[in-house]
C-alpha positions in Angstrom: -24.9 56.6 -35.0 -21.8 57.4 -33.4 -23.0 57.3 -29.9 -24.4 54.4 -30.6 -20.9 52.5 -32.1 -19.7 54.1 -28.1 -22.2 52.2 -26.4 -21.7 48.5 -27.7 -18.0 48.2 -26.0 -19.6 49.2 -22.6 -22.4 47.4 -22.6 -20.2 44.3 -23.4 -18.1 45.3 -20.3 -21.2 45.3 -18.2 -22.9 42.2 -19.3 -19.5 40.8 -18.3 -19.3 42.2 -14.7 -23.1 41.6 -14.3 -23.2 38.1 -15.4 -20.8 36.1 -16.2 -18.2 37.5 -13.2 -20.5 36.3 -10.6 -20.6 32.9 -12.0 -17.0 32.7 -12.5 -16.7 33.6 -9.0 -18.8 31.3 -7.3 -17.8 28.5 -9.0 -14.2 29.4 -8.1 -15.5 28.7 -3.5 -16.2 24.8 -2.7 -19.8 24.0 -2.2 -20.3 22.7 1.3 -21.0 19.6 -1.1 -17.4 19.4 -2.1 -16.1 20.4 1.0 -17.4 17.2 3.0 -16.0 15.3 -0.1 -12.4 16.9 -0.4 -12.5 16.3 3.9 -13.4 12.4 3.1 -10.7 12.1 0.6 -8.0 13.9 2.8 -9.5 11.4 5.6 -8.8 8.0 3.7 -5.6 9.3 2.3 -4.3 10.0 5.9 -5.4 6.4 6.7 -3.6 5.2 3.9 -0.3 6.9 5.0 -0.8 4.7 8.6 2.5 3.0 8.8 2.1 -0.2 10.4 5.2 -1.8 12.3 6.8 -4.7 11.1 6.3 -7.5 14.0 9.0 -8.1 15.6 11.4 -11.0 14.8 11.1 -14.6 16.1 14.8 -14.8 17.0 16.9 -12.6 18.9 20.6 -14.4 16.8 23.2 -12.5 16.0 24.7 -12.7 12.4 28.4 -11.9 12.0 29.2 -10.1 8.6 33.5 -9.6 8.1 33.8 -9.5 4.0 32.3 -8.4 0.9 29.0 -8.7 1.2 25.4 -8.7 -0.2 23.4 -9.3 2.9 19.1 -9.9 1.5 17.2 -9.8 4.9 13.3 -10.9 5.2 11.1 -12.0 7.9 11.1 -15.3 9.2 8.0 -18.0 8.9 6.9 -16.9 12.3 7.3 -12.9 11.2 6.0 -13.3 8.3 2.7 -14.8 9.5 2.6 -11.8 11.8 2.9 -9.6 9.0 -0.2 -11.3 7.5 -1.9 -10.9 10.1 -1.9 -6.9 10.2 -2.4 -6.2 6.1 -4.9 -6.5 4.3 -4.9 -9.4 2.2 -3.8 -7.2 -1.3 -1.1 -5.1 0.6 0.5 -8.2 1.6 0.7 -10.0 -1.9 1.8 -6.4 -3.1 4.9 -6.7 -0.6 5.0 -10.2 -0.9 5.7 -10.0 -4.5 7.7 -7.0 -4.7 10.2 -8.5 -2.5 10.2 -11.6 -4.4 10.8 -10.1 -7.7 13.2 -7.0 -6.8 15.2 -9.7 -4.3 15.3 -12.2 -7.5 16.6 -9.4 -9.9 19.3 -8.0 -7.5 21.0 -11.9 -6.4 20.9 -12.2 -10.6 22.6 -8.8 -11.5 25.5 -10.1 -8.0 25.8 -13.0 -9.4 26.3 -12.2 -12.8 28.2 -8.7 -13.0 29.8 -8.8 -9.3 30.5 -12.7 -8.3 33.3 -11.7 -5.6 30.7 -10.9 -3.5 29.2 -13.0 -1.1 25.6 -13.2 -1.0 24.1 -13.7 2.6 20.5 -15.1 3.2 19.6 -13.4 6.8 16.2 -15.0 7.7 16.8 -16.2 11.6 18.5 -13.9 12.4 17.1 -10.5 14.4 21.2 -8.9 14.7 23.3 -8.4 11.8 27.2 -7.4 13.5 29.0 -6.1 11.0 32.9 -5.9 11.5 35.2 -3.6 9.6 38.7 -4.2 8.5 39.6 -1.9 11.3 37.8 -4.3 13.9 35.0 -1.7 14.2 31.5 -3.0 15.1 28.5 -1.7 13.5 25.4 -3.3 14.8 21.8 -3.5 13.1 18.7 -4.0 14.8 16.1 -5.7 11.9 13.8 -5.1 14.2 14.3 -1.2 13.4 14.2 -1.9 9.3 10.2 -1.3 9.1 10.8 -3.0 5.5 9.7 -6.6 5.4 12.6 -7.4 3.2 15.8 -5.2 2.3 19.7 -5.4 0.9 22.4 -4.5 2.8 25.9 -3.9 0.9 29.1 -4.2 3.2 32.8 -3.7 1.5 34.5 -4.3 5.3 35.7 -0.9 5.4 33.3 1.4 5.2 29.5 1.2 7.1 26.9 -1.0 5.3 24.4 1.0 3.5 20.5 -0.1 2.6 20.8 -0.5 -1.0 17.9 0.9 -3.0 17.1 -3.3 -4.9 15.3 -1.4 -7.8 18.6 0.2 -8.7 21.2 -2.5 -7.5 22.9 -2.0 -10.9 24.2 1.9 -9.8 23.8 1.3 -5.8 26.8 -1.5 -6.7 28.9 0.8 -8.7 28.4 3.5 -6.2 29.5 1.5 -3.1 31.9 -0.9 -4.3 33.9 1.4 -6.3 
């Protein structure tokens, strides 16, 4: 009886080892099944990630910024058309609408908790100059900002910053203070 009591735990331990490990083990390697699926995900991921360039602007004017200022840049009616042209139809109306709405929110919080500062529509314009207090230049190419639409803070003394729209409320404090 004794021997017998000895034999239960090992025979436990072998069933394990003999059957169930295997399994455990095999379902732990990628059938070639999943492997061609994992490869087609990782392949229409990376296709996602494809940055496409903004087209570049209609106008080559130069906008001259010298005070306090909230400077909202987007594409012009040419550019924008452009843009159109190389999304997809839902990608657009996603950017579309996101710029709409997080433009909208930061001219309202401006307005309304920071009026001294001017707010600045730059839609024919491909340049924004930029002049300091000290009479230093700091030119942007628009062109180069692979956003279709963005905000620019500028206090005249220090360089102008893209400003993060989402979080104009803190981006504000941060700069202007």
């Amino acid at each position: 009886m004794h021997a017998h009591l000895l034999l239960k735990p090992y025979y436990i331990i072998q069933c394990i080892i003999i059957f169930i490990m295997p399994s455990v083990i095999y379902s732990c390697h990628p059938s070639p099944k999943n492997a061609q699926h994992e490869k087609e995900k990782e392949n229409k991921i990376s296709a996602k990630k494809k940055i496409i360039p903004k087209p570049p602007s209609s106008f080559n004017d130069t906008m001259v910024i010298k005070n306090n200022s909230a400077v909202f840049y987007s594409p012009d009616s040419l550019q924008l058309e452009k843009i159109k042209a190389v999304n997809k139809k839902p990608i657009y109306d996603m950017l579309e609408h996101d710029c709409y709405y997080q433009m909208r929110n930061a001219r309202s919080v401006i307005k309304q908790y920071w009026p001294k500062i001017k707010i600045i529509e730059a839609t024919e314009a491909r340049y924004l100059l930029f002049i300091k207090a000290d009479n230093s230049k700091i030119c942007i190419d628009l062109n180069n900002k692979n956003d279709i639409c963005g905000l620019l803070l500028f206090d005249g003394k220090k360089d102008p910053i893209l400003t993060d729209m989402p979080n104009i409320d803190t981006q504000l404090q941060y700069y202007f203070k």
